[in-house]
N, C-alpha and C positions, 0 to 999 in steps of 0.2 A: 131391387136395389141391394138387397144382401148380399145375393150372388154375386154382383159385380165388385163390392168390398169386400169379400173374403176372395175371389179369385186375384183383384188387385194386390191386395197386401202380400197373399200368399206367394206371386208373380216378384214384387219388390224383393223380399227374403229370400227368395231363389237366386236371383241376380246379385245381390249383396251378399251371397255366402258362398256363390259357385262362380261368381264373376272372374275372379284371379284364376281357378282351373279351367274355366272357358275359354278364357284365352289363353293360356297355354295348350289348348287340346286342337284352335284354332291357329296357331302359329306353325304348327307341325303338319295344318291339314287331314285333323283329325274334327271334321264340320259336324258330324252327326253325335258324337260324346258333348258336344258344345250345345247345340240345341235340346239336344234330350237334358242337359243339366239343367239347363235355363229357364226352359218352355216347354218341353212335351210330356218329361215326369210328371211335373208336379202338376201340371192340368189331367191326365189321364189321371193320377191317386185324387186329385179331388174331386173329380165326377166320376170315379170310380164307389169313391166312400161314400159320396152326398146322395147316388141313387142309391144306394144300398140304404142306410142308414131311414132316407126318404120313405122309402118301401116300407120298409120293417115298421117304421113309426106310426106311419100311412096305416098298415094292417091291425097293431096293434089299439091303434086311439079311434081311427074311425078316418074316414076319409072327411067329415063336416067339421073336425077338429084338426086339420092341419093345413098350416096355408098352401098356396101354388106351390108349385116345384123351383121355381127360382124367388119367390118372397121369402119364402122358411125360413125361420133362424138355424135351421139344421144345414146351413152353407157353413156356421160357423166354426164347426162340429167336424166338418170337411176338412175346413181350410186350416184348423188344428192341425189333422193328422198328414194332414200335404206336410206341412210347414215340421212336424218330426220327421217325413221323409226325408226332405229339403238337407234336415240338418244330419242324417243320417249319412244322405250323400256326398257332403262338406266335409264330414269327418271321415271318413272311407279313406279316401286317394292319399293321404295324409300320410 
């Protein structure tokens, strides 16, 4: 259930902050600037970061101390640093 609320929110702040350049990158037939804003960034830097992050925590604490791979609270930890890509990417085109 973590995963799915840090992917969702993180998903929401994508759309809410790249929405206005999506469409414009999709008015001109620019499809793939449009989705990569929206949806494929910001899910690849979050399962990007969450297995990374997983791993290293996994190694360090012990694998008996850290939940599944999609219960962890370390989604949340993800869906942070998606969400400074997010806005990094908002800010860019500007």
């Amino acid at each position: 259930m973590h995963q799915i609320i840090a992917l969702a929110v993180t998903l929401l702040i994508a759309l809410l902050l790249n929405g206005v350049a999506a469409a414009k990158m999709v008015s001109v037939g620019y499809w793939g600037g449009a989705l990569g804003a929206l949806f494929v960034g910001p899910v690849i830097v979050f399962y990007a970061v969450h297995t990374l992050v997983y791993f290293v925590v996994r190694l360090i604490r012990g694998k008996d101390r850290v939940r599944s791979y999609t219960r962890s609270r370390i989604n949340y930890v993800a869906a942070a640093v998606a969400i400074l890509g997010v806005l990094g990417a908002a800010a860019g085109p500007a």
